[in-house]
N, C-alpha and C positions, 0 to 999 in steps of 0.2 A: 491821298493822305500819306504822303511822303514822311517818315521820321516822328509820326506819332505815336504814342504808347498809350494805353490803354491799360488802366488800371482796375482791377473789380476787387471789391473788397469785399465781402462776405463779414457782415450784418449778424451776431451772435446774442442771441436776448442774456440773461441771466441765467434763466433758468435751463434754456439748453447749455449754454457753458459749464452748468452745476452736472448736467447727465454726461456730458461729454467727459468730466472729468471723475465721474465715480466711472467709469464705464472705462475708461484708462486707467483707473486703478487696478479694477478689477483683472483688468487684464496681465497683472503682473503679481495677482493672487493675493490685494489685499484684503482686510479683515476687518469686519467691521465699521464697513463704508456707511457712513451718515451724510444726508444731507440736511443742516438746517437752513430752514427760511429767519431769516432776523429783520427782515425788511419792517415788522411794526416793534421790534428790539431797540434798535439802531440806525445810523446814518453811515456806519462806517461802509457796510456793505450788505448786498442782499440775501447770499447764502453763505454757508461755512460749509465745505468738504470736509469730512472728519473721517480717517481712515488712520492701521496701522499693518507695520509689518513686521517679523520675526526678528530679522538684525537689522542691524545699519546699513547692511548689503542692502537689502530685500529695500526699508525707506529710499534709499537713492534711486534703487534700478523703479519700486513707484514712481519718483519725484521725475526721472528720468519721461517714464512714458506716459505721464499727465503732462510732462511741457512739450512736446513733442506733439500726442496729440492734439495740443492747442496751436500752436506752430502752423501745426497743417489747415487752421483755422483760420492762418491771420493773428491769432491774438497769442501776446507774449504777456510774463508777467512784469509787474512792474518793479518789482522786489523781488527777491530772494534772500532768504535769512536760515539756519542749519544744516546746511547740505555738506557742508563738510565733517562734520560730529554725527551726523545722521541719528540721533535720538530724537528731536524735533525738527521739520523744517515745515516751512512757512513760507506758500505759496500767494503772491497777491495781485490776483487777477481784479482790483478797483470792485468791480461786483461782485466778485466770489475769492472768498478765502480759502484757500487748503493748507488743512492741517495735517502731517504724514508724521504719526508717532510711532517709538516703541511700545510695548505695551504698558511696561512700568511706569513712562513719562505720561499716555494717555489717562489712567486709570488716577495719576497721583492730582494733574491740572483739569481733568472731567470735566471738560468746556461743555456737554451735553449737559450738564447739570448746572454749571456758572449763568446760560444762556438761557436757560429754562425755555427754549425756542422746540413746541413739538418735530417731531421727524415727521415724514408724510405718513409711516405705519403708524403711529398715535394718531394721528389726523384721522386716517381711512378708520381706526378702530372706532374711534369716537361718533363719526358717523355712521356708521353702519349697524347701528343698535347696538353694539358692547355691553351688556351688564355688566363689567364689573368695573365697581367703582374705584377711582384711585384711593392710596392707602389713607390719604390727608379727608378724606369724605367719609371714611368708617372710622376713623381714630376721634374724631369729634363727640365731643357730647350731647346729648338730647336736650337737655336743658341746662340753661344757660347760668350762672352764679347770681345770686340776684345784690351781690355787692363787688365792688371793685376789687382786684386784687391787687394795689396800689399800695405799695409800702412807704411809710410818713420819714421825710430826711429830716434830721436836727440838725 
């Protein structure tokens, strides 16, 4: 086998691409790594990385060693969008998004709340017996209005 090459590509599901890349974040001391599932969300993709850092510095040198560790995977993104402004960028791995914000830009776009998509720690809580109810399950009333509250337009 004279002059052949041999290629292996290394096979990355979703969801390890999601650990591999909060696990690269982490590694460069982000804050507030989420992963969402949006796969019964959406079609756009399966998970959203949601993580931030202190400055603009700190976002790049994350953004820096999430593509890198994907790199060493095989898989690049197919997009790149704020990496120079470093307030948002916007990683698009086709199956998984990352999001690498300041914290001001996080806090103001709250995609964890846009998506309404649990994190796995809501997941795990929910199952594992949790009493307490979320706020929308005590804020309701016991009994119901027994007329519409339906206001008449002229």
């Amino acid at each position: 086998m004279h002059g052949v090459t041999i290629a292996i590509i290394s096979v990355v599901t979703p969801l390890q691409l999601s650990r591999l890349i909060a696990d690269a974040a982490a590694d460069k001391k982000a804050r507030g790594i989420v992963r969402l599932d949006i796969r019964q969300k959406s079609s756009i993709a399966d998970y959203f990385v949601i993580c931030e850092g202190d400055t603009d510095r700190q976002v790049r040198a994350i953004t820096d060693s999430i593509v890198e560790a994907c790199q060493a995977k095989g898989v690049r993104p197919l997009r790149t969008a704020g990496y120079q402004d470093g307030s948002w960028v916007v990683l698009d791995y086709a199956s998984v998004i990352v999001h690498v914000f300041l914290p001001g830009e996080r806090s103001y776009y709250d995609l964890e709340s846009l998506w309404k998509a649990p994190t796995k720690a809501a997941k795990a809580a929910a199952t594992n017996g949790s009493k307490k109810a979320p706020t929308k399950e005590r804020a309701r009333p016991s009994v119901k209005p027994t007329r519409p509250s339906r206001r008449r337009t002229a």
